[in-house]
LUMKOLZA-876510 format. One record per residue (C-alpha): residue in three letters; x, y, z. Coordinates in steps of 0.001 Angstrom, whole numbers, m for minus. Layout:
<ALA, <X, Y, Z>>
...
//
This chain:
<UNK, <56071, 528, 69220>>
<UNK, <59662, 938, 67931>>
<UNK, <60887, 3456, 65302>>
<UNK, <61385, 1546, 62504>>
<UNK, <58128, m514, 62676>>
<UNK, <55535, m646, 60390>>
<UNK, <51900, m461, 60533>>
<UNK, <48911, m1760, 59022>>
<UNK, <48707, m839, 55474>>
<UNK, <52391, m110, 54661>>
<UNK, <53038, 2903, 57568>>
<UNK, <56601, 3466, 58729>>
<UNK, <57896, 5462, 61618>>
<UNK, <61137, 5799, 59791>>
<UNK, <60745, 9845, 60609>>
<UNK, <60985, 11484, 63466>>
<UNK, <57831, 13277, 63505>>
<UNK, <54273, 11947, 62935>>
<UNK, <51506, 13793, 62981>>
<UNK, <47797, 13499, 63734>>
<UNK, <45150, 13150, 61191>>
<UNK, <42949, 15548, 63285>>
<UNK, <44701, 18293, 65060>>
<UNK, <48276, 18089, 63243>>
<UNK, <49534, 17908, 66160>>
<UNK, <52928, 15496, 66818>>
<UNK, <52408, 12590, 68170>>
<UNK, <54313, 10439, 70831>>
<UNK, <53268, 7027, 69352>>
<UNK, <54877, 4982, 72397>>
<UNK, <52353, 2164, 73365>>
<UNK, <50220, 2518, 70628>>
<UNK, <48996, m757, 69546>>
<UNK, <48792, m178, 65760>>
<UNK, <47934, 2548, 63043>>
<UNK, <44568, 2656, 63621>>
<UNK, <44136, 3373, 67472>>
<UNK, <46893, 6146, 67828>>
<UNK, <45705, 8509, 71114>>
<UNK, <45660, 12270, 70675>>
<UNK, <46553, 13515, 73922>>
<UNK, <44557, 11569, 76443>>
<UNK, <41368, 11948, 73653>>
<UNK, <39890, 8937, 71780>>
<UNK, <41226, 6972, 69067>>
<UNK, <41398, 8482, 65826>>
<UNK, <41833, 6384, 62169>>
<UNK, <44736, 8115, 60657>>
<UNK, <47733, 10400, 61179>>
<UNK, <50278, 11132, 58694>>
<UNK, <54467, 11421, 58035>>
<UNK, <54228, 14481, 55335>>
<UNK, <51587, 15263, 52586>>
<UNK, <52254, 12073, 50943>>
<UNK, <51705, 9822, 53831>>
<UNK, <48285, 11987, 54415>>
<UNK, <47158, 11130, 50779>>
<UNK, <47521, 7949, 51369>>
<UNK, <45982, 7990, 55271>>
<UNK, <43025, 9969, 53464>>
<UNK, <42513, 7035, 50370>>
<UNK, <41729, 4300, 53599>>
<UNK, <39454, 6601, 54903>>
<UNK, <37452, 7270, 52331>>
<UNK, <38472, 11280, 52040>>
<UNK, <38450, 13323, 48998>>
<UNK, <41097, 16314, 49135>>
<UNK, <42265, 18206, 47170>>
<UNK, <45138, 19346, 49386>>
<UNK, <46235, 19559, 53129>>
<UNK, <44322, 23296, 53214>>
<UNK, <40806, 23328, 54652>>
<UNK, <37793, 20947, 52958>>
<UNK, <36312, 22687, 49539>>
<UNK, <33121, 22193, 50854>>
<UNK, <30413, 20993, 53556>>
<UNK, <30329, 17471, 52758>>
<UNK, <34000, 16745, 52462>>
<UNK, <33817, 18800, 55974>>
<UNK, <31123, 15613, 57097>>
<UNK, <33180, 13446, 55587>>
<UNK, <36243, 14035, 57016>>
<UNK, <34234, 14179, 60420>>
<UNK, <33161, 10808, 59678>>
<UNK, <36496, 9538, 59081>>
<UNK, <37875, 10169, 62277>>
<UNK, <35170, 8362, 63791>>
<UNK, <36247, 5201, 61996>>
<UNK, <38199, 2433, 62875>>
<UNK, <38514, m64, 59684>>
<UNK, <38534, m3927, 61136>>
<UNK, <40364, m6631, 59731>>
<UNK, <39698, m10602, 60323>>
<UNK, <42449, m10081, 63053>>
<UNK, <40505, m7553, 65235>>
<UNK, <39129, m10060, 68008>>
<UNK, <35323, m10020, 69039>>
<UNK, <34247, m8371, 71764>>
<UNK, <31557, m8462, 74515>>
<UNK, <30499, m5043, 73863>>
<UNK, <30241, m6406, 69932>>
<UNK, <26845, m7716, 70972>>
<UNK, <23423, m6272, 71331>>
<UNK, <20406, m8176, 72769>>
<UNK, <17004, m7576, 71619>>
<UNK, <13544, m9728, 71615>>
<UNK, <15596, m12494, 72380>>
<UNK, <17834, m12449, 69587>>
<UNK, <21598, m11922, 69551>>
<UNK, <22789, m9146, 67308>>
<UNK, <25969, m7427, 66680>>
<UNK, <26460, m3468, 66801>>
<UNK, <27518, m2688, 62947>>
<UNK, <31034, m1998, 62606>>
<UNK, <33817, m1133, 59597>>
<UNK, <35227, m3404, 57971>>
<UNK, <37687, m4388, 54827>>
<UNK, <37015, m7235, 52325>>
<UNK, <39787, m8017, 50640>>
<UNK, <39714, m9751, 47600>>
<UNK, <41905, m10564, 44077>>
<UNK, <40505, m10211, 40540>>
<UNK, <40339, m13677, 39365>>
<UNK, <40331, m14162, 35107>>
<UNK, <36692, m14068, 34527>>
<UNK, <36522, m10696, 36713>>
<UNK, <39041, m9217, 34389>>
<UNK, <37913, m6833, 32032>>
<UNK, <35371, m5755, 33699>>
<UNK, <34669, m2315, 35536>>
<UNK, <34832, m1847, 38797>>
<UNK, <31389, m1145, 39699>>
<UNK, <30056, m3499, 36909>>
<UNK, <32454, m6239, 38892>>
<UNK, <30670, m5350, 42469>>
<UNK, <26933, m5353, 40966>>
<UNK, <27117, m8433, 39387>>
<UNK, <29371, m10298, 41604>>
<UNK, <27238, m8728, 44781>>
<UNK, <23655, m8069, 44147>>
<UNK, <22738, m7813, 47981>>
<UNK, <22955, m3852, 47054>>
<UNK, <21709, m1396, 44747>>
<UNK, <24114, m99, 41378>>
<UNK, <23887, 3252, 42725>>
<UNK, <25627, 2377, 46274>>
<UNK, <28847, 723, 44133>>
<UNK, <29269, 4015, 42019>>
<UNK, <29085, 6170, 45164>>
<UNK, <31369, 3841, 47149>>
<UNK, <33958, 4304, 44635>>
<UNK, <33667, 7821, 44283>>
<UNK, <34531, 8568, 47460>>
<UNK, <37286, 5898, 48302>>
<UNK, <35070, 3235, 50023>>
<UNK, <36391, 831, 47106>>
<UNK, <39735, 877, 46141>>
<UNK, <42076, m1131, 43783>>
<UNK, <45729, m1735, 44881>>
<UNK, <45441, 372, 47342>>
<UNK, <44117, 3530, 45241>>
<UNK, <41242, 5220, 44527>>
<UNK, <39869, 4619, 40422>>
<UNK, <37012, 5969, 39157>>
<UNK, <34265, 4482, 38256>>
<UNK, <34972, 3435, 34612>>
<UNK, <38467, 1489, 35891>>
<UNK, <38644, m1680, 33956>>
<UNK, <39965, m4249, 36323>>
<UNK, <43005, m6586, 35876>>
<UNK, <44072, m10250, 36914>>
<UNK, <45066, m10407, 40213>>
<UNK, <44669, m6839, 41331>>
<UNK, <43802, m6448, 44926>>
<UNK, <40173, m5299, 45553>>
<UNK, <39466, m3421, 48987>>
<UNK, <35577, m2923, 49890>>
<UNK, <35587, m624, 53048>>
<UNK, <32043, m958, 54316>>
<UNK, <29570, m716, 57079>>
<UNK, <29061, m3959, 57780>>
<UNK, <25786, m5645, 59747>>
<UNK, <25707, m9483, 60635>>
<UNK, <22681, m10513, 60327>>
<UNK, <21172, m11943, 64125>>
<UNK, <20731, m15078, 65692>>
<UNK, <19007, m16586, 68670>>
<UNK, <20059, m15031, 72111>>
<UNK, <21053, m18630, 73779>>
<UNK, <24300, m18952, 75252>>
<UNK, <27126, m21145, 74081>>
<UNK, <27772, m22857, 76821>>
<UNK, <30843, m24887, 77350>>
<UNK, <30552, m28863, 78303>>
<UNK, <34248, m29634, 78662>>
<UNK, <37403, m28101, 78687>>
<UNK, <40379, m29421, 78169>>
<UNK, <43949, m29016, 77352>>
<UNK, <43669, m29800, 73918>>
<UNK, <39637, m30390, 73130>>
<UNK, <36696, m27949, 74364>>
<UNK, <33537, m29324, 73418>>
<UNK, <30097, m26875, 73525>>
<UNK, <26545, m27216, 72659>>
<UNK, <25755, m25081, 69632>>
<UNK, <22638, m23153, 69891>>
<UNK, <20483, m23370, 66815>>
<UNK, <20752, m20785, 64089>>
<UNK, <24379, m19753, 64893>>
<UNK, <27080, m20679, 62196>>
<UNK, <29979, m22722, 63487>>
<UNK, <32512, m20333, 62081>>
<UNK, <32814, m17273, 60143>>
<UNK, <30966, m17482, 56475>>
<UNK, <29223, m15239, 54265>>
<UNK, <27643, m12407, 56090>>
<UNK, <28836, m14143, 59745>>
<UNK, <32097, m13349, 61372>>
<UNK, <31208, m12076, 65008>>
<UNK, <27681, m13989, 65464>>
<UNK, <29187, m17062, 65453>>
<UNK, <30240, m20115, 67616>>
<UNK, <34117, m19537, 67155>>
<UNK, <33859, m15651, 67740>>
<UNK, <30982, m15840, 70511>>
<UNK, <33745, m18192, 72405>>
<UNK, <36668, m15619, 71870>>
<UNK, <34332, m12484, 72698>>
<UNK, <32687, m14062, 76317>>
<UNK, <35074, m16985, 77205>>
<UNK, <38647, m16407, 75992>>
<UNK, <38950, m19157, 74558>>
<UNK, <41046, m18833, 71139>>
<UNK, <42626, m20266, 68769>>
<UNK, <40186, m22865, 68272>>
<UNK, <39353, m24853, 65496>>
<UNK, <36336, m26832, 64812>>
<UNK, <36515, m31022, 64636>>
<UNK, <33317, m31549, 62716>>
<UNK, <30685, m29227, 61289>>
<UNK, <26699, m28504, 62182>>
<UNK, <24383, m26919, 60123>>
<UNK, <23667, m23267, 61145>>
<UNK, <20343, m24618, 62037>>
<UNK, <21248, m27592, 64031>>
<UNK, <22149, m27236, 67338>>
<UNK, <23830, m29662, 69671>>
<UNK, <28202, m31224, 70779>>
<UNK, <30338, m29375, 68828>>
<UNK, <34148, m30428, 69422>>
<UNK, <36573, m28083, 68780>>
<UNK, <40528, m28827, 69237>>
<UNK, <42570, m26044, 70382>>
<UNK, <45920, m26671, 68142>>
<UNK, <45928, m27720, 64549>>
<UNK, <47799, m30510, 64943>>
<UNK, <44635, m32277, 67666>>
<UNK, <42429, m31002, 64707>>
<UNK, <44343, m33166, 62274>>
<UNK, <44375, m36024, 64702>>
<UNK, <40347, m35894, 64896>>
<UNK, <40060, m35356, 61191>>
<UNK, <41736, m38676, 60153>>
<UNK, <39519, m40784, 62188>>
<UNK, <36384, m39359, 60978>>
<UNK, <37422, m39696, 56895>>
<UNK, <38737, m43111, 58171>>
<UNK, <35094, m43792, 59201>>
<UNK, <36615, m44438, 62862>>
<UNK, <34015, m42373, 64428>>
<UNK, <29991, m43196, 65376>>
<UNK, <27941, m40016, 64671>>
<UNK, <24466, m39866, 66934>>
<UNK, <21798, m37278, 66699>>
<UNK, <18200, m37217, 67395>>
<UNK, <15010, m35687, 65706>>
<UNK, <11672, m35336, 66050>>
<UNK, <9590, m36318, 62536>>
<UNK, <6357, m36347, 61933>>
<UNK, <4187, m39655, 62215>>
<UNK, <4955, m42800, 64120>>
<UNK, <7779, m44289, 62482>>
<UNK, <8432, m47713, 62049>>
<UNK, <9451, m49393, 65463>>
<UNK, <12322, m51838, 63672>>
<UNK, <15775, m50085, 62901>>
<UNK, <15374, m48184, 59141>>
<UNK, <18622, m47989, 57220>>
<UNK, <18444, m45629, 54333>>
<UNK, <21468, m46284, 51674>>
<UNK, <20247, m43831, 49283>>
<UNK, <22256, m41302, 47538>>
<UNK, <22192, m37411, 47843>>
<UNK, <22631, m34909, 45653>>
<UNK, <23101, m31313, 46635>>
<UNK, <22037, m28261, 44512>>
<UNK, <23802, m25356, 45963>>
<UNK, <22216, m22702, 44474>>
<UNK, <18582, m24149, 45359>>
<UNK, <20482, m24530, 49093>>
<UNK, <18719, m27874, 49475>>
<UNK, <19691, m32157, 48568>>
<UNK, <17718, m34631, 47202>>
<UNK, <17296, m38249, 47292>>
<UNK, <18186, m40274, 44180>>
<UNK, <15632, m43181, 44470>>
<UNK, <12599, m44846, 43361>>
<UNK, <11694, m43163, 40456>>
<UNK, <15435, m42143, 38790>>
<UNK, <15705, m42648, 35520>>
<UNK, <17867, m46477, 35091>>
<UNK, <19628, m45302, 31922>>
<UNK, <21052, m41691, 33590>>
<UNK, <23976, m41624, 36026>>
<UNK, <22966, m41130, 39079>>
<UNK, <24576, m37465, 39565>>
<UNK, <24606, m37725, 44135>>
<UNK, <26925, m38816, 46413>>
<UNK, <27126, m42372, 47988>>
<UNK, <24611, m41473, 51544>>
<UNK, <23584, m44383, 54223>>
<UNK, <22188, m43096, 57647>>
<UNK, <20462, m45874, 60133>>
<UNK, <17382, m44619, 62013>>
<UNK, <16260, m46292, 65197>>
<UNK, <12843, m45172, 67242>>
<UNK, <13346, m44143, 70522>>
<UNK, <9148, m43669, 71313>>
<UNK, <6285, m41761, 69582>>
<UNK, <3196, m40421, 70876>>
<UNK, <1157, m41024, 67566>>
<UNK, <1705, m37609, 66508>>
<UNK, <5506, m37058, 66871>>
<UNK, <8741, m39235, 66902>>
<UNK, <11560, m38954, 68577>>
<UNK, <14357, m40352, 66310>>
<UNK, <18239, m41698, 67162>>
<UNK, <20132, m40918, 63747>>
<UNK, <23532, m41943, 62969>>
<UNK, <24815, m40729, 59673>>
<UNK, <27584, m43140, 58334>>
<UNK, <28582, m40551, 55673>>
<UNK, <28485, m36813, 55903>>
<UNK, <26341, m35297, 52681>>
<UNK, <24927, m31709, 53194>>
<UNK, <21775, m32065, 54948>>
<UNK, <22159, m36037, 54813>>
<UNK, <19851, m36773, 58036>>
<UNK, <17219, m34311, 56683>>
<UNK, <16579, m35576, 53192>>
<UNK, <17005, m39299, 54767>>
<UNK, <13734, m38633, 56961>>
<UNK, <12060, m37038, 53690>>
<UNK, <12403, m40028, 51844>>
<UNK, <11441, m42136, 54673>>
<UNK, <7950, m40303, 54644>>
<UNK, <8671, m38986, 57857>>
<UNK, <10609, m35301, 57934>>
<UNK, <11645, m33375, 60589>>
<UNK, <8156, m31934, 62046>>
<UNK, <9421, m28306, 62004>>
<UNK, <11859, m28592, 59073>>
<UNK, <9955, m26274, 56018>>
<UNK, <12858, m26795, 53300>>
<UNK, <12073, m30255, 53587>>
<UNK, <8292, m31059, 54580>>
<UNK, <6178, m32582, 52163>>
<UNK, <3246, m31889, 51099>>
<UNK, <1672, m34737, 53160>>
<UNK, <3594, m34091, 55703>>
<UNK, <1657, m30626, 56362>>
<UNK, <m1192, m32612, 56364>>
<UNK, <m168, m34885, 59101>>
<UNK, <1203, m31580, 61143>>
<UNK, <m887, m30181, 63433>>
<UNK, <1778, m28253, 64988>>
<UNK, <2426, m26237, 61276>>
<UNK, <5002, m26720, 58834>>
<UNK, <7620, m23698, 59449>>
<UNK, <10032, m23416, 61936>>
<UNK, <8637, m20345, 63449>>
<UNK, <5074, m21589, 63668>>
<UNK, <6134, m25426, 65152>>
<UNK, <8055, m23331, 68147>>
<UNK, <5125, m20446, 68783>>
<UNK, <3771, m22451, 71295>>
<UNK, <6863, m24138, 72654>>
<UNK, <9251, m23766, 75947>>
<UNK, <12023, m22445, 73764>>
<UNK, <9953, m19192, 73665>>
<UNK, <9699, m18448, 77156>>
<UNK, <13154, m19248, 77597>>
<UNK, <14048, m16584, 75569>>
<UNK, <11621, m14377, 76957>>
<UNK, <13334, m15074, 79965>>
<UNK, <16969, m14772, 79089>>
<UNK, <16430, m11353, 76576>>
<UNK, <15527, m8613, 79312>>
<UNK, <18340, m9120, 81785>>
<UNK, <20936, m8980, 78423>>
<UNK, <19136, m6043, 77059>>
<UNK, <19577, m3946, 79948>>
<UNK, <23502, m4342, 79669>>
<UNK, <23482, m3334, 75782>>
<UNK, <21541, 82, 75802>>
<UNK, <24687, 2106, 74167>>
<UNK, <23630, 3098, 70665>>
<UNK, <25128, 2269, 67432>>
<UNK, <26790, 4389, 64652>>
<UNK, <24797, 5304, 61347>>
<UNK, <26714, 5223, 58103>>
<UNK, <24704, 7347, 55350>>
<UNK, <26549, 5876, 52359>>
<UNK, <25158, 2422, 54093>>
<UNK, <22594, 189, 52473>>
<UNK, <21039, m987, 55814>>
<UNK, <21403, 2044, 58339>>
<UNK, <19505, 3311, 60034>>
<UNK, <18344, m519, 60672>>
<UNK, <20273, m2518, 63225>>
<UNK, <18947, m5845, 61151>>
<UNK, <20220, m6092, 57836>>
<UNK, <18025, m5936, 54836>>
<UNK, <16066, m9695, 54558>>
<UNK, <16687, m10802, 58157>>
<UNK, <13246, m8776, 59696>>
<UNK, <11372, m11798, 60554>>
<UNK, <12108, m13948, 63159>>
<UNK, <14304, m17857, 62532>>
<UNK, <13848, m21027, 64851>>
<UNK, <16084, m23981, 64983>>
<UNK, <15446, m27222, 63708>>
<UNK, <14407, m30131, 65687>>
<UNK, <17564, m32153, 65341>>
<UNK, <20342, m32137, 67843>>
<UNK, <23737, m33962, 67798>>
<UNK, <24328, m35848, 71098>>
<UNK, <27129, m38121, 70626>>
<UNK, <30728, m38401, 68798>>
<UNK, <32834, m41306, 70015>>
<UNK, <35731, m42498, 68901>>
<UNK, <38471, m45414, 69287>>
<UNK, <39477, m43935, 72514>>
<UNK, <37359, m40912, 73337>>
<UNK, <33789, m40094, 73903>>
<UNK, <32221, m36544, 74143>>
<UNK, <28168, m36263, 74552>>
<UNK, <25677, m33202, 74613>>
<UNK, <22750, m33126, 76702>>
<UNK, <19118, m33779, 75301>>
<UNK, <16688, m30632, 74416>>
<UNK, <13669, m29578, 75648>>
<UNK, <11955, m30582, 72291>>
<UNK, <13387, m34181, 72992>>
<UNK, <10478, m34211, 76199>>
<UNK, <6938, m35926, 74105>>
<UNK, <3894, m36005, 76187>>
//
């Protein structure tokens, strides 16, 4: 680091002399890799330090500090507080996952909470609006009272500065949400790499991990599990699975490959297989559903338009055609070869519905008739209670668990501490019976291997 450079969030080494948020002591900022990690004398990282009192005012706003001056703390809590503070190191989306992210326990994959900033912009309909009146509508996964506390003491911040709580918001401000943030788990399996290559690695996807970071996912994730245990970065995904499905995911390793992958599948150059296991014996002649799908995304699920729609409305789905072909049944179960010509949101799932025969562990879409047919139950957690997948995370858990002992930090202005899980994710999540196997296209072929499931009796 040269004098001269900047820092995260606007910091300058312009002077001579910079200071440390925690003993005041100068600094020799030589090495250090950015604002956030500066080393006090062989001790460990702290958040801050500071170029004068206004560059500590403005050190103390990220970190959540009320002062009143550079004197001693008015009272206990802004004493914790400012403990607390130099405990914490604020993550962005460029801090890289790590191994020591990750946490194993009861054969589930967690990730040790950690700080992190949202960032966000007031759009027009926002506008208007206070800020905590923004955050509890906008964000109902916590209570009122957690917003008005979070702005009190700095954890939310507009344009860079603490507001209080009545601050009506304005178009296009920048909104920064400084929080304690949990990812919620998923299933302990390893993703394990099928091919590399210069420009493609291709993996199998355990079920229940997202592809790539959404919503409440950034670490537990295909895309940051690869960074964090194999190095392998930047990578970016060919095709997507749901965070249920497991099975070949291809990602290309320059943007320019992902481009070149991209055009052949909207060109419909590329032959999609996957298999599932439905419920029933179905029908030993190739089945070709052209039926179309409409998703509802705040239900989360797609129907078929079909049969009984309504002749005089518009049909209000997408154009959806999958072929189904039976590769053998024992009277209870089938073992299905799928290949989705389109690519609707759950297209292969409500396809099987409509056929009368859905995925035999699948509960958003199981019909009522098809619970009757189960004898294996209708959820996802129930259909693999009795199955191998269980003891092979019984077996792959205790080994992991050892290595991940080290405790994590607990954040008292946060909503889910002292809880490792975060509020709603308690009980425990299977993955579906379907599993993509094949992509090929007019000069390449990449293929998964089957799953355990895939084995009838």
């Amino acid at each position: 680091m040269r004098p001269g450079e900047r820092f995260p969030h606007g910091y300058s080494l312009e002077l001579k002399t910079l200071r440390c948020f925690r003993s005041r002591s100068t600094l020799d900022v030589s090495g250090a890799k950015n604002m956030l990690e500066i080393p006090i004398g062989g001790g460990r990282p702290v958040p801050f330090a500071w170029e004068g009192e206004a560059e500590h005012k403005r050190a103390s706003r990220h970190a959540g500090i009320c002062h009143n001056n550079l004197g001693e703390a008015d009272d206990a809590e802004e004493r914790r507080q400012r403990r607390l503070a130099m405990e914490i190191v604020w993550q962005t989306p460029a801090n890289p996952p790590e191994p020591h992210d990750y946490i194993f326990r009861n054969g589930r994959r967690l990730v040790r909470p950690y700080y992190f900033e949202f960032i966000s912009h007031v759009k027009n309909r926002w506008a208007g609006k206070t800020v905590v009146d923004f955050f509890a509508y906008e964000f109902k996964g916590r209570p009122y009272d957690y917003y008005v506390n979070a702005v009190k003491c700095g954890r939310i911040q507009v344009d860079g500065e603490r507001v209080h709580v009545s601050y009506i918001l304005k178009s296009s401000q920048k909104i920064s949400h400084f929080l304690h943030r949990h990812e919620p788990p998923v299933m302990a399996f390893d993703v394990s790499v099928i091919l590399e290559e210069p420009d493609v690695v291709t993996v199998c996807k355990p079920p229940t991990v997202p592809v790539h970071p959404c919503g409440q996912y950034r670490k537990n994730t295909v895309v940051g599990i690869l960074q964090a245990e194999h190095g392998l970065t930047p990578l970016f995904p060919v095709h997507r699975l749901d965070r249920l499905v497991s099975g070949l995911l291809i990602l290309a390793r320059s943007p320019s490959k992902a481009e070149y992958f991209r055009q052949q599948i909207e060109g419909g150059m590329v032959n999609k297989q996957y298999i599932a296991k439905v419920i029933g014996v179905f029908p030993e002649n190739e089945v070709v559903v052209n039926v179309n799908i409409d998703y509802n995304a705040r239900e989360g699920r797609s129907t078929a338009e079909g049969g009984n729609s309504c002749s005089d409305c518009p049909p209000k789905g997408k154009p959806a055609c999958t072929k189904f072909t039976r590769i053998h049944t024992n009277g209870m179960h089938s073992l299905v070869l799928c290949e989705p010509v389109t690519g609707r949101t759950h297209q292969i799932r409500v396809h099987l519905q409509y056929t009368g025969h859905p995925i035999a562990n699948d509960v958003l879409y199981l019909s009522e008739e098809g619970v009757n047919r189960s004898s294996q139950g209708t959820t996802a957690d129930r259909a693999a209670a009795g199955h191998s997948l269980t003891s092979r995370m019984d077996q792959i858990c205790p080994s992991k668990e050892e290595e991940c002992s080290e405790e994590f930090s607990i954040d008292t202005l946060c909503t889910h501490c002292p809880n490792l899980v975060p509020n709603g994710y308690e009980g425990r999540e299977e993955g579906l019976w379907l599993h993509c196997v094949r992509y090929s296209g007019p000069d390449w072929v990449y293929e998964c291997p089957y799953p355990d499931w895939a084995s009838l009796p």
